[in-house]
C-alpha positions as CSV (number, residue, x, y, z in Angstrom):
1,X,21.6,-117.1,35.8
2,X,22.4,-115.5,32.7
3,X,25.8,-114.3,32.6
4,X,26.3,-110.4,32.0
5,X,28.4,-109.1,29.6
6,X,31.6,-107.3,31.0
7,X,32.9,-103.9,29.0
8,X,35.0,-105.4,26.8
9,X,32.7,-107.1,25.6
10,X,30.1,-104.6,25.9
11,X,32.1,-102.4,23.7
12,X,32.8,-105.1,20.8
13,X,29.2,-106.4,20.4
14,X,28.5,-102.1,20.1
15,X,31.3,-102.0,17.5
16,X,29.7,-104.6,15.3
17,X,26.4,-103.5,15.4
18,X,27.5,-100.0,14.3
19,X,29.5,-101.7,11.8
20,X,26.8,-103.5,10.6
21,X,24.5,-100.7,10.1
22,X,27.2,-98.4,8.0
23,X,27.1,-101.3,5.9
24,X,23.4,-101.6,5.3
25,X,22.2,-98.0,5.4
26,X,23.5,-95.0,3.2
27,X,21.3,-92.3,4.7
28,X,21.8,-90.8,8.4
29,X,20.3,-88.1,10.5
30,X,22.4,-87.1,13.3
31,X,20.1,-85.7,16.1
32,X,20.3,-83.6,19.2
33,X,18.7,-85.9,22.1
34,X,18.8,-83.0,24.9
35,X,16.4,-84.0,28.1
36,X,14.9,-86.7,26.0
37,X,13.3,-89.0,28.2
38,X,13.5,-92.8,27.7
39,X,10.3,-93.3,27.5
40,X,10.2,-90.6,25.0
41,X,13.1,-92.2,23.1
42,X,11.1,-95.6,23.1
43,X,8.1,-93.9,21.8
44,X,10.1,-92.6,18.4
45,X,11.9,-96.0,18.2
46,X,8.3,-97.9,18.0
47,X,7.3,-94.9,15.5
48,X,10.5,-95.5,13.2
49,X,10.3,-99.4,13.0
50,X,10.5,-101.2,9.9
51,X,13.1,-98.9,7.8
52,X,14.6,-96.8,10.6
53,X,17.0,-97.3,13.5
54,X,18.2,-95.1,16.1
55,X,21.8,-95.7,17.6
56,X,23.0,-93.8,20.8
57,X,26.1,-94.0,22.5
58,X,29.1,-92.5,23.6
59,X,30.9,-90.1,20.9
60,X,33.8,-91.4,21.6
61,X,32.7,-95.3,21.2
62,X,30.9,-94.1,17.7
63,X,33.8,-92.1,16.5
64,X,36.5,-94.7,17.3
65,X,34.0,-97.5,15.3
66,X,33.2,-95.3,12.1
67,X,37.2,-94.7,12.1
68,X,38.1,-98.6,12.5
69,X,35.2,-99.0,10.2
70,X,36.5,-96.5,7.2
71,X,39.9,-98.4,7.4
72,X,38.6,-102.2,6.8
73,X,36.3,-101.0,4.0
74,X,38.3,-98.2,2.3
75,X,35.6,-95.9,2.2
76,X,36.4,-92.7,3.6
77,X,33.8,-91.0,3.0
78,X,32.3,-92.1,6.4
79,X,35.1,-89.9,8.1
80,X,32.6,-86.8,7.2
81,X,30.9,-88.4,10.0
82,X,33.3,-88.0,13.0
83,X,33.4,-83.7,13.4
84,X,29.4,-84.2,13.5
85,X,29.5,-86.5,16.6
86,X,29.6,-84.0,19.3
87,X,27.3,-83.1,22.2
88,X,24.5,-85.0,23.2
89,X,23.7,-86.7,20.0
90,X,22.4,-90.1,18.4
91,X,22.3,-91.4,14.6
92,X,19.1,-92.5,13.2
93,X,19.7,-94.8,10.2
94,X,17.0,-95.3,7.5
95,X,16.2,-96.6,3.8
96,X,13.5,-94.0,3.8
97,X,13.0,-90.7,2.5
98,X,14.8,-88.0,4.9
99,X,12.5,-85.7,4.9
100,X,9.8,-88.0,5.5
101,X,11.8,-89.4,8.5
102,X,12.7,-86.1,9.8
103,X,9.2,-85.1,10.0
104,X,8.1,-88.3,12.0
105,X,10.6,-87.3,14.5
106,X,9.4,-84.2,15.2
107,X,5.8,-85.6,15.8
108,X,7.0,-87.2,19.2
109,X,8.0,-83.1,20.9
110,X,6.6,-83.6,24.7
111,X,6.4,-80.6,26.8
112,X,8.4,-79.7,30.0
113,X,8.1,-77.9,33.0
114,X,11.2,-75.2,33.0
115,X,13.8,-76.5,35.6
116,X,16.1,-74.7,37.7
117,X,19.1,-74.2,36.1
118,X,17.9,-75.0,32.2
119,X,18.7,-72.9,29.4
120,X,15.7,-71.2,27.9
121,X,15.5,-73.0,23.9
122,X,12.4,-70.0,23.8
123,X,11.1,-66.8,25.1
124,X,8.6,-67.2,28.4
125,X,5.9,-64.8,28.5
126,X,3.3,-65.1,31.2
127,X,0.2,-64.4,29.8
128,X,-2.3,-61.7,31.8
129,X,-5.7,-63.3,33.6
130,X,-6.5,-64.8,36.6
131,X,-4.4,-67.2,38.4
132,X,-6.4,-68.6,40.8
133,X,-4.0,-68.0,43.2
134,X,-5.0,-66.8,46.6
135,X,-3.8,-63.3,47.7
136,X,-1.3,-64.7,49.8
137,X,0.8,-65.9,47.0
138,X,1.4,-62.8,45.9
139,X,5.5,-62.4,47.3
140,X,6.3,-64.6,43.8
141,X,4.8,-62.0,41.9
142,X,6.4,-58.9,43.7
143,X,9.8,-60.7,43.6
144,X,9.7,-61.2,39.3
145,X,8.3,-57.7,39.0
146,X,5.1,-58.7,37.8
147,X,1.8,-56.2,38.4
148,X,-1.3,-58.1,39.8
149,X,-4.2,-57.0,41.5
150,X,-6.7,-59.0,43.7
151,X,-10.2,-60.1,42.4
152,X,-12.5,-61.5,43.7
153,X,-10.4,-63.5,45.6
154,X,-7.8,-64.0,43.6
155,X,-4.6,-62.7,42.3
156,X,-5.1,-61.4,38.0
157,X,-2.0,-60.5,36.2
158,X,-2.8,-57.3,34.6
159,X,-0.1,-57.4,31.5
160,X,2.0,-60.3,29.6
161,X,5.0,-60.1,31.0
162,X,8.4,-61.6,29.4
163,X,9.6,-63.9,32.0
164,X,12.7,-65.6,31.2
165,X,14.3,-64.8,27.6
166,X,15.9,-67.1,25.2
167,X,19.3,-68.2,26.0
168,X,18.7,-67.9,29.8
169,X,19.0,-69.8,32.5
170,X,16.3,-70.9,34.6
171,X,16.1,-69.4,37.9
172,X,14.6,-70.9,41.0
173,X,11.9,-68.1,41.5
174,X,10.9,-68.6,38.0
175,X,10.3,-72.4,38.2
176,X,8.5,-72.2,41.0
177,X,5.9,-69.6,39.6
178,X,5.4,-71.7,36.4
179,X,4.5,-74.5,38.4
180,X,2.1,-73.0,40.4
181,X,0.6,-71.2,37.4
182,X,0.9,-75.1,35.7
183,X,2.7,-73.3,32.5
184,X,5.0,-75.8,30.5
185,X,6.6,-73.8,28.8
186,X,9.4,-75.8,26.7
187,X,9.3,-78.9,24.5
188,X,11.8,-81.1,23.8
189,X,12.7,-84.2,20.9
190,X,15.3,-84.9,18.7
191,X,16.5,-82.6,16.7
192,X,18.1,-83.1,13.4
193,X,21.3,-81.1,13.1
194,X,22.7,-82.6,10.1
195,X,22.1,-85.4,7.4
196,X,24.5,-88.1,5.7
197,X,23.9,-89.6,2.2
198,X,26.0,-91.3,0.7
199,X,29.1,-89.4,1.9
200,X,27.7,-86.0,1.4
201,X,27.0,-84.0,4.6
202,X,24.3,-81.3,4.6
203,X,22.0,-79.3,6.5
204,X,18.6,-80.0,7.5
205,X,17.2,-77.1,5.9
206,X,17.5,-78.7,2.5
207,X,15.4,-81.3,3.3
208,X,12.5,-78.6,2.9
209,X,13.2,-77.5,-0.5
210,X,11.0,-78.1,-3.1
211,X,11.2,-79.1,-6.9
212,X,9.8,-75.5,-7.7
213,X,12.9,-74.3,-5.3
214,X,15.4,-76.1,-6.9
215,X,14.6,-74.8,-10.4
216,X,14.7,-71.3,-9.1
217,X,18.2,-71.5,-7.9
218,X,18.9,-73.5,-11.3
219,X,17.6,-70.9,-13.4
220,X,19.3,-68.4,-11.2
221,X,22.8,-70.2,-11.3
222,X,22.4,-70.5,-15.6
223,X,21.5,-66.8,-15.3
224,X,24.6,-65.9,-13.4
225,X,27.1,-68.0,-15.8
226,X,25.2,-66.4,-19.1
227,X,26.1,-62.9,-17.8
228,X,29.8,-64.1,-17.0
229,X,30.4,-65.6,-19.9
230,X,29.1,-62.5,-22.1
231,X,30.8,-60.1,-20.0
232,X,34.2,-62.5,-20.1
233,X,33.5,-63.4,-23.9
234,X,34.3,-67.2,-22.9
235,X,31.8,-69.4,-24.5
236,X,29.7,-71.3,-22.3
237,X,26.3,-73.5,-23.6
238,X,24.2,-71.3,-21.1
239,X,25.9,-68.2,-23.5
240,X,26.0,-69.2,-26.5
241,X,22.2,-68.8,-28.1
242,X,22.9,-64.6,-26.5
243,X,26.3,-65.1,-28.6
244,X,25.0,-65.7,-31.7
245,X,22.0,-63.3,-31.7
246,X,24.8,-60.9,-30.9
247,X,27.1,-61.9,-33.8
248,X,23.8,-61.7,-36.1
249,X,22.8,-58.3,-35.1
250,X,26.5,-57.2,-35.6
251,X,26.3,-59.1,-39.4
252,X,22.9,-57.3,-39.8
253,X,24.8,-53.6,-38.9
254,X,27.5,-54.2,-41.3
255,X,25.3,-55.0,-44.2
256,X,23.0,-52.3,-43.6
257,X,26.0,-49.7,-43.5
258,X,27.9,-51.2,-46.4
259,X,27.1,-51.9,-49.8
260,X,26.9,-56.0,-48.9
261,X,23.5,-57.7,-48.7
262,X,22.6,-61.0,-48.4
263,X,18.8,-62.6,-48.7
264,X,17.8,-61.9,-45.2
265,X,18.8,-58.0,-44.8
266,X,17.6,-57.3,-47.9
267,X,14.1,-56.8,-46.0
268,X,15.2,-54.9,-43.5
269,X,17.2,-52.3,-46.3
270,X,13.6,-52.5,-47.5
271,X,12.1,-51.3,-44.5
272,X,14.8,-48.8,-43.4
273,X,14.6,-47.3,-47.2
274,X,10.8,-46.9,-47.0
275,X,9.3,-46.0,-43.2
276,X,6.1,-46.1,-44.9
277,X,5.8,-50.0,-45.3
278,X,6.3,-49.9,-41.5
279,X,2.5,-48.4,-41.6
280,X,1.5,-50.8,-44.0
281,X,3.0,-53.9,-41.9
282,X,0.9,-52.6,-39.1
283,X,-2.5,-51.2,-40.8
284,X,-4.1,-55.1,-40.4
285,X,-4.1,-54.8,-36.6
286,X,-5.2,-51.3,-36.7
287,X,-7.9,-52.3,-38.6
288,X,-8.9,-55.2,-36.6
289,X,-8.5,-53.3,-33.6
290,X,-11.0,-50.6,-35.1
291,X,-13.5,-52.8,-36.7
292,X,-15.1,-53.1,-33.3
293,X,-15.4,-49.3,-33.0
294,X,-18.1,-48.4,-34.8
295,X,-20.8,-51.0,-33.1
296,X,-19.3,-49.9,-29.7
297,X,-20.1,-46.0,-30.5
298,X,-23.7,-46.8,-32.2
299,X,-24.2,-49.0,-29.0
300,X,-23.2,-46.0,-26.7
301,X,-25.2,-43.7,-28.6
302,X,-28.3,-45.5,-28.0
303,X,-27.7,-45.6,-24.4
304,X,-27.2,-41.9,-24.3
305,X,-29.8,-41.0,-25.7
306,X,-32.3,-39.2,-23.8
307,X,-35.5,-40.3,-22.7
308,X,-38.8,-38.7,-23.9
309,X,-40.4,-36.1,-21.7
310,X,-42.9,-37.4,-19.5
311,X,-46.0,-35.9,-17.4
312,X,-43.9,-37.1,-14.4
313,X,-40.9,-34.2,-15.3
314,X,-43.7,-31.7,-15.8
315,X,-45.1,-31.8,-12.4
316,X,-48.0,-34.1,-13.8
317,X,-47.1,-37.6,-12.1
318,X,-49.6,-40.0,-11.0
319,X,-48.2,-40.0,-7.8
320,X,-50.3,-38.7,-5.3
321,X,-50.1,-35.1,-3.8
322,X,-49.7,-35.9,-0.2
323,X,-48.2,-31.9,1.3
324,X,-49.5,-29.1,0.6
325,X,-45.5,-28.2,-0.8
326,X,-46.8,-30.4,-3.6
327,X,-50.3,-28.7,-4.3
328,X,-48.5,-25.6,-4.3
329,X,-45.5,-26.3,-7.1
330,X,-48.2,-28.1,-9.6
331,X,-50.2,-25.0,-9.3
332,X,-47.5,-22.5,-9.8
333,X,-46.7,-24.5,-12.8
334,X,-49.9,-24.5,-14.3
335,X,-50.4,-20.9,-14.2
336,X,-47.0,-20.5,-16.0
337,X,-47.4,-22.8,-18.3
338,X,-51.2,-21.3,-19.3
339,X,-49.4,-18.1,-18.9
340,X,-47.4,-19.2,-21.7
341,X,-50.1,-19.6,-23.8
342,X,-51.6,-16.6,-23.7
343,X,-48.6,-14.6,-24.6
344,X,-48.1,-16.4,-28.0
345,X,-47.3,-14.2,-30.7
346,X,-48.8,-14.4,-34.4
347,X,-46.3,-16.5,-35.6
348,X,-46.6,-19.1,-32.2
349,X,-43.5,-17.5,-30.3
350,X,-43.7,-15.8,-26.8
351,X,-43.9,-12.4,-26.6
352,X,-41.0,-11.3,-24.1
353,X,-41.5,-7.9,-23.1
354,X,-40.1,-5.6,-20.0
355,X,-41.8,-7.2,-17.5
356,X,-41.6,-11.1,-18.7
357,X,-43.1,-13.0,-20.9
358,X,-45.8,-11.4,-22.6
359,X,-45.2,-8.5,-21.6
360,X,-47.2,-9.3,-18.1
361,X,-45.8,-9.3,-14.4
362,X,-44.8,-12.2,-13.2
363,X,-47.8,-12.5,-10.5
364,X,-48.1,-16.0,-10.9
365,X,-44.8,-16.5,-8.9
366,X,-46.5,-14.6,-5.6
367,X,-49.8,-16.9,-5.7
C-alpha cells in the first residue's frame, strides 16, 4: 500500500511547487473559479498544457507561500500578489501571451441551470411562445406573474417577461419553472480579475488594447503636456518646436514694427508694403484653376443647345393616329397653319387684324 501523505506534509510539497513556479514564470492571471466544476477545471488544464499551469488552493496556504517566498529571494515585488488572493480564486501561470491565454480560458464557459439560492451574474428573461406545458401547469405561471393562455393544448406565454434580475438571488419557484421550460440560463468559467507581469499588477481590460489604442492615449498624453508646458512656460521636448515658432513670430513682430530687418523679414516688409504682390503670388493658381473654364462652358454650350424642330413637334410624327383625340388636334393644326398662309402680307408677314390673324375669325378653332 502506498503510504498517504499527512498535512504537514501535504502543505510542504504545496509550498514548493508554488515556490517553484514563482521562480519559473513572470506572468500570472488570477481567476475567479465560482461553480467551476472539476471536470470543467480539467477541461481548461488539458487546453493550457505546454506553457500554462493552473494552481488552486487555499488563500491562506498561497499567501503565506508567496510571503515566505518574497523573503528567501528578496524580491518583493511578489507581495503585489497577496491583496489579490481573495475569494474563490486560482493562479494560472504561463510563458505565453496574456491575452492569448485569457482568451483560451474563456472558450471552456459551460452553461448552468439557475439553482436555488444563486446570485443572478445576468438578467433572466423568459422569452414568449409555447411551452409545451400542459394546462395543468399553469399555478407556476400564476405564482411569477406571468400572462399565458392555453392553445391547443398547451400553455403560450404571451410576452417576455424579466424573471429574475441581475444581482438576485434565485428563488425556488423560479428554478423550478426554468427547468421545466429546460432554460439554462447562466454560464460559468474562470474569470480573470487581474494580471501579474513582472511585479506590475493591472486589469484585464488592458489586455484588449490595441497598438492603434495605445498611440491614441500617447498622442493624447504629449498633447496634454504641450499645452501645460506653453501655458506654464516650462520647457518640455513635446513644447519646444510650439516655443520656437512662438519666439520667431514674436522676432518677426518686432522687425516688422521697428526699423530692424534681417534677410528673412525683408519678404514679408515686401509683402506688407505692397498688397498687390499678394495677387500676383496667387494669379498662377487662378490661372490654372480657370484654364479649364473655357472648354467646360463651350462643352455646356453644346449640350444646351437646342435641338432642330422636327415633324414630330408639329403634330406630323410617324406615329400612328390611333383616337380620334389625335385625328382631331392634327387637323386643327393644319387648318391654322394653312390659315397662316393665306393671311401673309406683301412683305411675307401675317396680317393681324380685329378678329385674328388675317383679319379672319378664328373658325378653325370650332371645327
Amino acid at each position: 500500500m502506498v503510504n498517504k501523505l499527512s498535512k504537514a506534509d501535504k502543505k510542504i510539497a504545496y509550498d514548493a511547487k508554488l515556490c517553484q513556479l514563482l521562480d519559473d514564470y513572470s506572468q500570472i492571471l488570477i481567476v475567479a473559479a465560482d461553480n467551476v466544476g472539476s471536470t470543467q477545471l480539467q477541461n481548461i488544464r488539458q487546453g493550457l498544457r505546454g506553457d500554462s499551469v493552473v494552481l488552486m488552493g487555499k488563500n491562506t496556504m498561497m499567501k503565506r507561500s508567496v510571503r515566505i517566498h518574497s523573503e528567501k529571494t528578496g524580491n518583493k515585488a511578489f507581495l503585489n500578489l497577496i491583496p489579490l488572493l481573495q475569494g474563490n480564486v486560482g493562479l494560472i501561470f504561463t510563458k505565453g501571451d496574456l491575452k492569448e491565454v485569457s482568451e483560451e480560458v474563456a472558450k471552456y464557459k459551460v452553461g448552468a441551470p439557475a439553482r436555488v439560492g444563486l446570485v443572478a451574474p445576468i438578467d433572466v428573461v423568459v422569452p414568449p411562445g409555447n411551452t409545451g406545458l400542459d394546462p395543468s401547469q399553469t399555478s407556476f405561471f400564476q405564482v411569477l406573474n406571468i400572462p399565458t393562455k392555453i392553445n391547443k393544448g398547451t400553455v403560450e406565454i404571451i410576452t417576455p417577461v424579466e424573471l429574475i434580475k441581475k444581482g438576485e438571488k434565485v428563488g425556488s419557484s423560479e428554478a423550478a419553472l426554468l427547468a421545466k421550460l429546460g432554460i439554462r440560463p447562466f454560464s460559468y468559467g474562470l474569470v480573470v480579475l487581474s494580471a501579474y507581469d513582472n511585479g506590475s499588477v493591472f486589469s484585464p481590460e488592458v489586455l484588449d488594447l490595441t497598438e492603434d489604442d495605445l498611440v491614441v492615449k500617447f498622442a493624447a498624453g504629449v498633447s496634454m503636456i504641450a499645452s501645460l508646458s506653453l501655458a506654464t512656460s516650462y520647457p518640455t521636448l513635446a513644447a519646444a518646436p510650439h516655443m520656437f515658432i512662438n519666439a520667431y513670430k514674436n522676432v518677426l513682430a518686432v522687425a516688422v514694427a521697428t526699423a530692424y530687418s534681417y534677410p528673412e523679414a525683408e519678404k514679408v516688409k515686401e509683402f506688407l508694403e505692397d498688397p498687390s504682390k499678394f495677387a500676383f503670388a496667387a494669379a498662377p493658381v487662378t490661372a490654372a484653376a480657370s484654364s479649364g473654364a473655357p472648354a467646360a462652358a463651350k462643352e455646356e454650350e453644346k449640350k444646351e443647345e437646342p435641338a432642330e424642330e422636327s415633324d414630330d413637334d408639329m403634330g406630323f410624327g410617324s406615329q400612328p393616329l390611333n383616337t380620334n383625340r389625335d385625328r382631331s388636334s392634327n387637323y386643327r393644326s393644319c387648318k391654322f397653319i394653312q390659315s397662316c398662309q393665306n393671311s401673309r402680307g406683301s412683305n411675307g408677314s401675317p396680317r393681324i387684324g380685329r378678329d385674328g390673324i388675317g383679319g379672319e375669325r378664328n373658325d378653325w378653332r370650332l371645327r
